[in-house]
matplotlib code that plots the C-alpha trace (Angstrom):
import matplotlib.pyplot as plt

x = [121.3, 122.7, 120.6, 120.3, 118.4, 116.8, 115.3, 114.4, 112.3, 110.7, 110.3, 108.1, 106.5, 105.2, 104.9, 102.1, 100.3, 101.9, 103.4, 103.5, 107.2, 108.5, 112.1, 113.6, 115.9, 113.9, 110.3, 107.8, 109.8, 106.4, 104.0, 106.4, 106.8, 103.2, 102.9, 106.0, 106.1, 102.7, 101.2, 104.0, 105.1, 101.8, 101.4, 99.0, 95.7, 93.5, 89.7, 88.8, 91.6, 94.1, 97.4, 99.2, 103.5, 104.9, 108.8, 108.6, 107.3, 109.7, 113.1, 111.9, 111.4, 114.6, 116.5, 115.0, 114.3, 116.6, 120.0, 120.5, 121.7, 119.2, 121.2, 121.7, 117.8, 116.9, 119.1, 117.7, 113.7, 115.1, 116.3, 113.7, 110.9, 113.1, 112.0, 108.3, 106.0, 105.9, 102.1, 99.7, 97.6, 94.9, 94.5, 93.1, 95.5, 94.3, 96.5, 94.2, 92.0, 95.5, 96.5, 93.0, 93.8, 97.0, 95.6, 92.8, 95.7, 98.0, 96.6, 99.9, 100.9, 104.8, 104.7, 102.6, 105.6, 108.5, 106.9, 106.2, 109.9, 111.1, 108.7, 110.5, 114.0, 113.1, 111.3, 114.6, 114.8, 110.7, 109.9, 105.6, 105.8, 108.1, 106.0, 102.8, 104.2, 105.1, 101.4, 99.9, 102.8, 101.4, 97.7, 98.6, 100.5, 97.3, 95.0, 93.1, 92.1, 91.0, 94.5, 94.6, 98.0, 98.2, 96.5, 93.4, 93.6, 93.2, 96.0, 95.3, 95.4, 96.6, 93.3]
y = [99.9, 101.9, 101.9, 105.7, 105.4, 102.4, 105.0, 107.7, 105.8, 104.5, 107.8, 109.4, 105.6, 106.3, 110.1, 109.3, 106.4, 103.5, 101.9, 102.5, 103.3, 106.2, 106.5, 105.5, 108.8, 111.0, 110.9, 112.5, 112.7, 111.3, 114.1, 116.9, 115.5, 115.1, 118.9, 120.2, 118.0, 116.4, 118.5, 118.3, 115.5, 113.6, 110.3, 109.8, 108.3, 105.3, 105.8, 103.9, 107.0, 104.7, 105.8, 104.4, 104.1, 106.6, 105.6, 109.7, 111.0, 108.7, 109.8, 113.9, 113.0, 111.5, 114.1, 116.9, 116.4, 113.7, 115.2, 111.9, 112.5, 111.2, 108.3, 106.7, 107.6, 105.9, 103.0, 102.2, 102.8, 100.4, 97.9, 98.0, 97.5, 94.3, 92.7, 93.0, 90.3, 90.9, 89.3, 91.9, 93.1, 91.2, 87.7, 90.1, 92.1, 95.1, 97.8, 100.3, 99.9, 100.4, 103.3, 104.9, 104.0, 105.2, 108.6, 108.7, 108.0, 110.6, 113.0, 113.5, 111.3, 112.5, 110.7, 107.8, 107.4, 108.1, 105.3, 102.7, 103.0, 102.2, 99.1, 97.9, 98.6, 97.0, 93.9, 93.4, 90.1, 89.4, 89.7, 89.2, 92.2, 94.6, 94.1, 94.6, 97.8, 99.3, 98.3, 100.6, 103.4, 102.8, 103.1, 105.9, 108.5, 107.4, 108.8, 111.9, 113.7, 117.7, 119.9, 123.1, 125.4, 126.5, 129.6, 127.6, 128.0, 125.1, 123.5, 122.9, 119.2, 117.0, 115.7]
z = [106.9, 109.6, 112.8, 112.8, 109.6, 110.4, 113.5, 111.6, 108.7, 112.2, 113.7, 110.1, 110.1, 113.9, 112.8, 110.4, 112.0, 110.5, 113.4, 116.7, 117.9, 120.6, 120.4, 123.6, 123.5, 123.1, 124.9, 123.5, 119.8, 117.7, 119.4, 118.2, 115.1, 114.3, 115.5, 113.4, 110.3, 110.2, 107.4, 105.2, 105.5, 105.9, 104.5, 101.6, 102.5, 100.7, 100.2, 103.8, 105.3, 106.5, 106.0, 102.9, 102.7, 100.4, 99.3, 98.2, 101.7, 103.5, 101.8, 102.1, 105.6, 105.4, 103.9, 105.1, 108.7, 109.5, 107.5, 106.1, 102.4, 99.0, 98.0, 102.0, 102.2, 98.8, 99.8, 103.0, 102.3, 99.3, 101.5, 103.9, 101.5, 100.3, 103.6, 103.5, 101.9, 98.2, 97.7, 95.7, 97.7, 96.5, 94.0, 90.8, 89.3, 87.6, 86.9, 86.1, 89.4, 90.9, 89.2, 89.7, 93.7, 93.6, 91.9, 94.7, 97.1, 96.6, 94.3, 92.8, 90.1, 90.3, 94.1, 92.7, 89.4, 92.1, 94.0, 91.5, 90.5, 94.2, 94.0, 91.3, 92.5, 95.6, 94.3, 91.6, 90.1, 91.3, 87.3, 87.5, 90.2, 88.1, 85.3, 87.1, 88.2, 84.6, 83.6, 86.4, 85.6, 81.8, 83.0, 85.6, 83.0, 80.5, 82.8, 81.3, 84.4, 84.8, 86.1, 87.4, 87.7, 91.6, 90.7, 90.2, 86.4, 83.9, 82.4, 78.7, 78.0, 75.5, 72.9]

ax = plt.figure().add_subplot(projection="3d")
ax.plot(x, y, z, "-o")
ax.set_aspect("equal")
plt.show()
């Protein structure tokens, strides 16, 4: 990964409380950021409000702020990810506790698929922790939960 990528995932990382990185070109870069970008581009939060990683909110911030194109962005949140530990987060796996997490997380179950497919791209060839991550897409699209259009109206649901 290029360095000026390797920067910017850094800079939306710093942006949203993840790490704690001021870029030494640009004083005062994280501040602005937070100001300009830190609505949209804010990073989902757990039930105890810590900031969780989003692969989706990363690449947007990639693209969209940074000017780096989808694929490069992809690539390098891809590669990235590759080097973190790749232990579950805890010794009991339950796929549906993480999908309800994951719902209470982001609210938005098209971040929460996007996500769980750049888990498994980036844990490739780590079989138990690609297929733990189809059982919580499985669990996540079987949620039934109560959806409303923007307008605030209900959404019919499936029986």
């Amino acid at each position: 990964m290029n360095d000026d990528i390797r920067v910017g995932i850094l800079r939306y990382e710093a942006m949203v409380g993840l790490c704690d990185y001021e870029n030494p070109d640009d004083a005062g870069q994280t501040a602005r950021d937070r100001a300009q970008y830190g609505t949209e581009y804010a990073a989902p939060r757990g039930r105890n409000g810590a900031p969780c990683h989003s692969p989706a909110k990363v690449v947007r911030f990639l693209v969209e702020v940074c000017g780096f194109s989808y694929e490069d962005s992809l690539e390098a949140v891809i590669e990235d990810m590759r080097g973190w530990p790749s232990e579950p987060k805890s010794t009991v796996l339950d796929s549906q506790a993480d999908a309800q997490d994951m719902m209470a997380c982001y609210g938005n179950i098209i971040e929460a698929l996007f996500d769980l497919k750049v888990v498994r791209m980036a844990r490739k060839g780590d079989e138990a922790a690609q297929d733990f991550t189809w059982r919580v897409t499985r669990a996540l699209t079987a949620m039934r939960r109560d959806v409303t259009t923007k307008t605030g109206r209900p959404v019919a649901s499936a029986p």
